[in-house]
C-alpha positions in Angstrom: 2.3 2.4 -13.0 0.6 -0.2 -15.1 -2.3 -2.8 -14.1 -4.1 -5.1 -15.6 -7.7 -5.3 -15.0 -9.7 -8.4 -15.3 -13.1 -7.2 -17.8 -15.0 -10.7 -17.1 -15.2 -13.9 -15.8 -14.2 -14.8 -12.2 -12.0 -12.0 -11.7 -13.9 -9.4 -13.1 -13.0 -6.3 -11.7 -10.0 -7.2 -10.1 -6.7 -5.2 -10.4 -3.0 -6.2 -10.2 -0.4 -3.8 -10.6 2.3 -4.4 -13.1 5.7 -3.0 -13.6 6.7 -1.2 -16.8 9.4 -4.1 -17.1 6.6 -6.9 -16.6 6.4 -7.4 -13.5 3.1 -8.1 -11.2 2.5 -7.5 -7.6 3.0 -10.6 -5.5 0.3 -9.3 -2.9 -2.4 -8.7 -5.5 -2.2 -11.8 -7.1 -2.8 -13.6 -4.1 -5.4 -10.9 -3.3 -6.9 -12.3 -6.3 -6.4 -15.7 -5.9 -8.4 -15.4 -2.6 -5.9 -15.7 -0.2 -7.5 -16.3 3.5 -5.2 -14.2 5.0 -3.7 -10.7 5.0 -0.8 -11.2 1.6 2.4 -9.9 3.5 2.1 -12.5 6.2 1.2 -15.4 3.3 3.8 -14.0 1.4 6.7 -14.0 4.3 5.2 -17.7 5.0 5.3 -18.9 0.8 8.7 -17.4 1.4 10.1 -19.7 4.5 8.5 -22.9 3.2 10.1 -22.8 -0.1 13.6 -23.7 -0.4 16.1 -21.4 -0.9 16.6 -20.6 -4.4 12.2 -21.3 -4.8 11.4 -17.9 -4.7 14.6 -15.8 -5.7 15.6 -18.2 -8.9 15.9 -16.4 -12.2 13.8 -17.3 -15.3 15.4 -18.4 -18.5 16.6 -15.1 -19.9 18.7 -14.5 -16.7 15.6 -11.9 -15.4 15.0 -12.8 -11.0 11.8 -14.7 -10.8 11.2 -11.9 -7.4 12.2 -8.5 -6.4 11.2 -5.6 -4.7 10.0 -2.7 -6.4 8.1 0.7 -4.8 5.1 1.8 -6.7 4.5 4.9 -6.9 2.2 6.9 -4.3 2.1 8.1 -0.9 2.8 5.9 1.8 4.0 3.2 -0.8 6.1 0.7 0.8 8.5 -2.0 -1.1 6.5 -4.4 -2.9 7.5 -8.2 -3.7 6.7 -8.9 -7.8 7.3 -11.5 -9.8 7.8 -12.5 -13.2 
């Protein structure tokens, strides 16, 4: 698994895991971003307020903005990341 950790500034110290095809965990970016609330259940809401296509389009080189990926671990669980 890669990460990338934030040295300084605001986010200093902060962690967000990343994919080896460049991908970054949807839940710890919002973790970062200070999300109120616990990131699966803002995550499922982002998801239902969006319309259809917002969170599942595909960027430019034909790549899906989303998916779900397992990182490794115990107890790991499918993750959403994004592009």
């Amino acid at each position: 698994m890669d990460q990338l950790t934030f040295q300084t500034g605001t986010f200093a110290g902060e962690t967000i895991r990343t994919t080896a095809d460049g991908y970054a965990s949807a839940y710890d970016i919002m973790k970062v971003a200070g999300v109120g609330r616990d990131a699966p259940t803002a995550w499922s809401e982002l998801k239902h307020r969006l319309p259809q296509n917002g969170v599942t389009s595909r960027t430019s080189n034909s790549r899906p903005l989303t998916k779900s990926f397992k990182f490794p671990g115990s107890g790991q669980r499918d993750t959403p990341v994004v592009s």
